[in-house]
Backbone as numpy.savetxt, mean C-alpha at the origin, in Angstrom:
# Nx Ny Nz CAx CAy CAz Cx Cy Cz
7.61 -6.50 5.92 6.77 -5.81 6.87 6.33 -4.49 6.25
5.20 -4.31 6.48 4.31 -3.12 5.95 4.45 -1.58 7.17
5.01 -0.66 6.78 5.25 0.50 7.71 4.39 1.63 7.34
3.28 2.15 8.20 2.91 3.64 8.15 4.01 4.45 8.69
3.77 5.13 7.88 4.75 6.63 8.32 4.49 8.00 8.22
4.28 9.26 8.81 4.41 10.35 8.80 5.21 11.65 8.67
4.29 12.00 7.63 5.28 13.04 6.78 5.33 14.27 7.57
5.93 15.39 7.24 6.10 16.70 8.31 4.59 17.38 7.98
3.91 17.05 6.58 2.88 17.46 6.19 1.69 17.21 7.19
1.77 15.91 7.82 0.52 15.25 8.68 0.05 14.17 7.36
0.52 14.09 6.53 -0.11 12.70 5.29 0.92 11.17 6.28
0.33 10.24 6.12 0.07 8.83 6.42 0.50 8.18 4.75
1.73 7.75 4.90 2.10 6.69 3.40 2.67 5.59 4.56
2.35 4.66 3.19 2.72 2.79 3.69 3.98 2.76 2.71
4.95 1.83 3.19 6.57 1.53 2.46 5.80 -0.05 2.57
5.78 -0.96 1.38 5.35 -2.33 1.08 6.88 -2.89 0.75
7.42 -3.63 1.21 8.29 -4.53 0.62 8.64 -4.78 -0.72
10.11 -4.70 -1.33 10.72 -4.52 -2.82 9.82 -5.69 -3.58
10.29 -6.46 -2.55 10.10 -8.18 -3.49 8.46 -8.39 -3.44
7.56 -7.59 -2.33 6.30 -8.02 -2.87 5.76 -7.30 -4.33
6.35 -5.91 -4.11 6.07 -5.09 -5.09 6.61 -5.08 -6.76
7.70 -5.97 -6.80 8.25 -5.88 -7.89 7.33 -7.50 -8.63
7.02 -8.61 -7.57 6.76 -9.43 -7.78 5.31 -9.18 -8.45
4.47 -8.47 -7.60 2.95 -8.09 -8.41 2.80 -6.55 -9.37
3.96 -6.48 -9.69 4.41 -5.43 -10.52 4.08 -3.94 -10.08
4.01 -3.46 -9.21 3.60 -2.13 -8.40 4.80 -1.28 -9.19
4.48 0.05 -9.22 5.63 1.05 -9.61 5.10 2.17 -8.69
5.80 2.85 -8.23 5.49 4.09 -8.04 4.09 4.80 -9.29
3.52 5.59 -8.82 2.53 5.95 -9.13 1.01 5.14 -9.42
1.07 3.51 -8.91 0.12 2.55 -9.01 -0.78 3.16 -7.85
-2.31 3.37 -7.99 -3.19 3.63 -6.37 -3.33 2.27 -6.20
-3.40 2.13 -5.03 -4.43 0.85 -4.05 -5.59 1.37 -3.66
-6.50 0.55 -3.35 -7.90 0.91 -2.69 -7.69 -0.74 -1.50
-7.95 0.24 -0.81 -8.27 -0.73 0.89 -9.93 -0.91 1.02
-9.96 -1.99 1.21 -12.06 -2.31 1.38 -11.68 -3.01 2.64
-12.57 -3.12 3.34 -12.90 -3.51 5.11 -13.34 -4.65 4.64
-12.65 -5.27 5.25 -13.28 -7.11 5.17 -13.68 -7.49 6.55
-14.25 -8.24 6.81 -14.78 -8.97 8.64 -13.13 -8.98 9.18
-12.52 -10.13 8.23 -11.10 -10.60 8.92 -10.09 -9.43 8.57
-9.99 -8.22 7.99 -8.94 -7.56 7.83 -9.27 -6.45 7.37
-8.52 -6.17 6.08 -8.70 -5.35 4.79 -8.25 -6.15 3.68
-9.28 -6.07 2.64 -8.36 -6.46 1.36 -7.79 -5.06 0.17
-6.89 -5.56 -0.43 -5.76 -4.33 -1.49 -6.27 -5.09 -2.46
-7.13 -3.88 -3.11 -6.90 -3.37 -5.17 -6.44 -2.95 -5.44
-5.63 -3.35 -6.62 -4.59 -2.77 -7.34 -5.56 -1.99 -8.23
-5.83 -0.57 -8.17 -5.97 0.02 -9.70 -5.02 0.32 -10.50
-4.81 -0.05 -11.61 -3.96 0.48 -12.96 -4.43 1.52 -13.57
């Protein structure tokens, strides 16, 4: 399960799951880009 959360700052971060992240190789410091799809959002991974 995907969690927004709020910092004392007022910033908005997402916690993604170990096993999705280790599985499509994410590390700390990887950005995503969110694009608006009809049915959702889709995630880019930038490297």
């Amino acid at each position: 399960m995907v969690k927004i959360q709020k910092l004392p700052s007022g910033q908005l971060t997402i916690t993604i799951p170990k096993a999705i992240a280790e599985y499509e190789g994410l590390d700390k410091g990887v950005e995503l880009e969110f694009k608006k799809h009809p049915k959702g959002f889709l995630l880019e991974v930038k490297r």
